[in-house]
MARVOKE-435741 format. One record per residue: x, y, z of N, C-alpha, C, O in turn; residue number from 0; residue in three letters. Coordinates in nm, 4 decimals. Example, Ala and Ser with C-alpha at 12.3 -4.5 7.8 and 13.67 -1.06 7.14 Angstrom:
{tifi {1.3190; -0.5690; 0.7800}; {1.2300; -0.4500; 0.7800}; {1.3200; -0.3300; 0.7800}; {1.4236; -0.3319; 0.8465}; 0; "ALA"}
{tifi {1.2850; -0.2250; 0.7080}; {1.3670; -0.1060; 0.7140}; {1.2900; 0.0030; 0.7870}; {1.3409; 0.1138; 0.8039}; 1; "SER"}
END
This chain:
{tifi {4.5534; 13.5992; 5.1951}; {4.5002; 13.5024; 5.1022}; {4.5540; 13.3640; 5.1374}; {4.6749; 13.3427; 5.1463}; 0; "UNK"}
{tifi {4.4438; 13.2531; 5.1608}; {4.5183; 13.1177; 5.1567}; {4.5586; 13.0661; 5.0535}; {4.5553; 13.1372; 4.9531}; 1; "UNK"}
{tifi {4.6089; 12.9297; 5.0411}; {4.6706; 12.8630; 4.9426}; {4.8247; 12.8284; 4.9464}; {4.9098; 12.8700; 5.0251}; 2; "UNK"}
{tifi {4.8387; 12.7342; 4.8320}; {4.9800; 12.6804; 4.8520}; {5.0841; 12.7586; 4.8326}; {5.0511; 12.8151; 4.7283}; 3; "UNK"}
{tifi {5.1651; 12.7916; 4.8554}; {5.2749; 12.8872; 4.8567}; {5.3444; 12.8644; 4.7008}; {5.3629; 12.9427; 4.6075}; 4; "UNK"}
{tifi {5.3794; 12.6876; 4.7231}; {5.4519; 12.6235; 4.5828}; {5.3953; 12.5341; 4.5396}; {5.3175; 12.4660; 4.6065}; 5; "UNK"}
{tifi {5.4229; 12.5138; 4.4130}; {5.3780; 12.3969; 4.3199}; {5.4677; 12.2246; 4.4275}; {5.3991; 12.1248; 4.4499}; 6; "UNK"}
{tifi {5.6083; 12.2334; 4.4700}; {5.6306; 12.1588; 4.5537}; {5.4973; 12.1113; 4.6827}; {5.4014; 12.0342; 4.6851}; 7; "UNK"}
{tifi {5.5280; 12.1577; 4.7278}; {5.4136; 12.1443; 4.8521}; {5.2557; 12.1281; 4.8405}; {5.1716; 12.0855; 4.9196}; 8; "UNK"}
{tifi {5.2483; 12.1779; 4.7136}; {5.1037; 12.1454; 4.6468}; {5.0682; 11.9726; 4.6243}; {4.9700; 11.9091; 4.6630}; 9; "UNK"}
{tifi {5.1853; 11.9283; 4.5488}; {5.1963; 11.8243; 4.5098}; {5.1962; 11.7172; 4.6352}; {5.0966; 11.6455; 4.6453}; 10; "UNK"}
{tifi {5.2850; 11.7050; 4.7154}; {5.2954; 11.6659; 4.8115}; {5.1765; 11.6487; 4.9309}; {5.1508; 11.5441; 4.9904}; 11; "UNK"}
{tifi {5.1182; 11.7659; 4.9475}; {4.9735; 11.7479; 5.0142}; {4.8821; 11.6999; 4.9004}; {4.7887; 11.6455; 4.9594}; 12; "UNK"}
{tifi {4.8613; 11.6921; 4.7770}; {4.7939; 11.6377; 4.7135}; {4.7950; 11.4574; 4.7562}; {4.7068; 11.3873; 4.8060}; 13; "UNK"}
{tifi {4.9237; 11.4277; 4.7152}; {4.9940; 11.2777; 4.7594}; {4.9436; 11.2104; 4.8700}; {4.8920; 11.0988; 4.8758}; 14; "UNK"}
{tifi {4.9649; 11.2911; 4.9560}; {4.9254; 11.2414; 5.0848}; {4.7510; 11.2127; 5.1162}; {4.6982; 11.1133; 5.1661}; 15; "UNK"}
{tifi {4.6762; 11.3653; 5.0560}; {4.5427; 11.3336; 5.0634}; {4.5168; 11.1851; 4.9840}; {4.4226; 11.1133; 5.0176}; 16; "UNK"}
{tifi {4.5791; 11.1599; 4.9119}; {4.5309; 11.0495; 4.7806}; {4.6096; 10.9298; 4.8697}; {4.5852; 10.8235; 4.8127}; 17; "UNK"}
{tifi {4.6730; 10.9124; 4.9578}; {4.7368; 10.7992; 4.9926}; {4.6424; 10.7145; 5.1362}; {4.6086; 10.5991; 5.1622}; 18; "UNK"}
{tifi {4.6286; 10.8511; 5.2018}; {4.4577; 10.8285; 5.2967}; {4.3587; 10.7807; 5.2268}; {4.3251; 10.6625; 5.2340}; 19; "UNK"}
{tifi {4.2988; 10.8712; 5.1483}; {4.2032; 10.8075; 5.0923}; {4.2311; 10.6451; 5.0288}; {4.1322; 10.5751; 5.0072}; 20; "UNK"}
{tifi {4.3358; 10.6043; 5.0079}; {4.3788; 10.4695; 4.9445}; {4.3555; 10.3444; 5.0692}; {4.3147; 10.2292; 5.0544}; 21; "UNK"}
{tifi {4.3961; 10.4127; 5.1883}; {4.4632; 10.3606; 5.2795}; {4.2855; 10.3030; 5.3423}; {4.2426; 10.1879; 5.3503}; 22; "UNK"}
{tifi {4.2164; 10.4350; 5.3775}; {4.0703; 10.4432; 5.4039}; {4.0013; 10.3254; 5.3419}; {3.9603; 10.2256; 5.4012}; 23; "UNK"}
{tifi {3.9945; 10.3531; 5.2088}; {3.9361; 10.2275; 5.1173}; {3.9558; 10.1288; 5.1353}; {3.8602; 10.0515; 5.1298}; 24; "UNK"}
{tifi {4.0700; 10.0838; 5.1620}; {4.1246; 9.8959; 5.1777}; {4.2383; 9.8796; 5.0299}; {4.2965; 9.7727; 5.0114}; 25; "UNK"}
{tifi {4.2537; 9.9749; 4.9536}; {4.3120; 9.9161; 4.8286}; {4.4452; 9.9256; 4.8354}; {4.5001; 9.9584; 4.7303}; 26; "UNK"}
{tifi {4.5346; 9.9005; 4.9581}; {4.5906; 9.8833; 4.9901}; {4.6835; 9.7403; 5.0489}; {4.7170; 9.7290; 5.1668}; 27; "UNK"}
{tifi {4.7148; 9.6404; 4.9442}; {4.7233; 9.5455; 5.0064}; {4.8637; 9.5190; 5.0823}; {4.9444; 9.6102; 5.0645}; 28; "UNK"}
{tifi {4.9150; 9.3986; 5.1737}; {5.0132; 9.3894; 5.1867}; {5.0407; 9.4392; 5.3232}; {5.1385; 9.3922; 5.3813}; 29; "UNK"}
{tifi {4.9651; 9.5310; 5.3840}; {5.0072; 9.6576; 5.4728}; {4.9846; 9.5919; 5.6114}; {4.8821; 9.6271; 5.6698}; 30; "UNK"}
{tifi {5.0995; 9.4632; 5.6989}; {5.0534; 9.4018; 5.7776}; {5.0805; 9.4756; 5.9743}; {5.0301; 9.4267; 6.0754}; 31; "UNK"}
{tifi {5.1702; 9.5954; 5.9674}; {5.1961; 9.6157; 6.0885}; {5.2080; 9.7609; 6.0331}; {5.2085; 9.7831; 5.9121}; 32; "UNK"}
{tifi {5.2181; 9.8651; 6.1337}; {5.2335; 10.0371; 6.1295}; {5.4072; 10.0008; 6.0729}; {5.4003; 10.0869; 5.9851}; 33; "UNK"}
{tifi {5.5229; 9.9550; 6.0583}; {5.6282; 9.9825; 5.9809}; {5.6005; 9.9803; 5.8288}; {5.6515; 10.0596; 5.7498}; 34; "UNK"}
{tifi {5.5189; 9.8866; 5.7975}; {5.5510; 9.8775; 5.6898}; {5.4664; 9.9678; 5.6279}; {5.5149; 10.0160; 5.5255}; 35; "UNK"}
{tifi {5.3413; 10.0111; 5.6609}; {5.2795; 10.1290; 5.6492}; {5.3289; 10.2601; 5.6273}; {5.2940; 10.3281; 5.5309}; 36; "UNK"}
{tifi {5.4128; 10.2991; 5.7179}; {5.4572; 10.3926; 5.6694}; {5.6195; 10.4095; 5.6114}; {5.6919; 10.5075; 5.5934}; 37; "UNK"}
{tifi {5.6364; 10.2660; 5.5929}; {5.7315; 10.2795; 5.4548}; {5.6905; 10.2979; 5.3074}; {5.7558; 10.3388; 5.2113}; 38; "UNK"}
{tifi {5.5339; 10.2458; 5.3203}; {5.4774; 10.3059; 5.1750}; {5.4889; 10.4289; 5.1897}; {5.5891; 10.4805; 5.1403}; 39; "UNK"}
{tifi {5.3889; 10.5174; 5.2634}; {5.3714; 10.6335; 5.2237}; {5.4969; 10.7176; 5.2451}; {5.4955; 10.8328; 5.2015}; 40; "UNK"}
{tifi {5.6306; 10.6613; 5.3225}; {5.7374; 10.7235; 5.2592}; {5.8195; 10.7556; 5.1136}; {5.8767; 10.8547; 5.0682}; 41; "UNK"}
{tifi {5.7896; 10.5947; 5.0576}; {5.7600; 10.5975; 4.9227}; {5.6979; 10.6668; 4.8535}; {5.7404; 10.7623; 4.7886}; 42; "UNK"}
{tifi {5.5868; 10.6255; 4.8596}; {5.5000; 10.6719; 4.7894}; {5.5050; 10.9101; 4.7811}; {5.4662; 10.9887; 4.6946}; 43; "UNK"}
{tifi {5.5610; 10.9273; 4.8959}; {5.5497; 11.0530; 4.9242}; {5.7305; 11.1164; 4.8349}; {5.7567; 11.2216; 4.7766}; 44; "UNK"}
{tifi {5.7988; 11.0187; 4.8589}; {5.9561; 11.0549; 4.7886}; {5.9095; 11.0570; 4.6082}; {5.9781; 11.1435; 4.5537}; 45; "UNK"}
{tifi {5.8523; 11.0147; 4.5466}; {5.8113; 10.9958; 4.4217}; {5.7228; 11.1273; 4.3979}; {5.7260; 11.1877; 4.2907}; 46; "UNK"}
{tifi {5.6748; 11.1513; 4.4639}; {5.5963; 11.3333; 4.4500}; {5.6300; 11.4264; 4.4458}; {5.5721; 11.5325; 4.4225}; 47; "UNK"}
{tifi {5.7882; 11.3893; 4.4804}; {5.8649; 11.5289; 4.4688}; {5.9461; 11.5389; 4.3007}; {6.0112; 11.6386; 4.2694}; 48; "UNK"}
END
């Protein structure tokens, strides 16, 4: 059977799908070089846990 193992890891791939899709859109402002990029979604991904 597939699926998420944990409610952890659920959350977390949830996060991430929703941070692409953010990223995709443009509603992302601020985001001027790949560092600072993925200091959001380090953020943004530490808060999901």
């Amino acid at each position: 059977m597939l699926g998420f193992k944990t409610l952890d890891l659920t959350k977390k791939t949830i996060a991430g799908i929703e941070i692409m899709h953010m990223i995709h859109k443009g509603q992302i402002e601020g985001i001027g070089c790949v560092q600072s990029l993925v200091q959001f979604i380090n953020e943004i991904m530490s808060e999901a846990t």
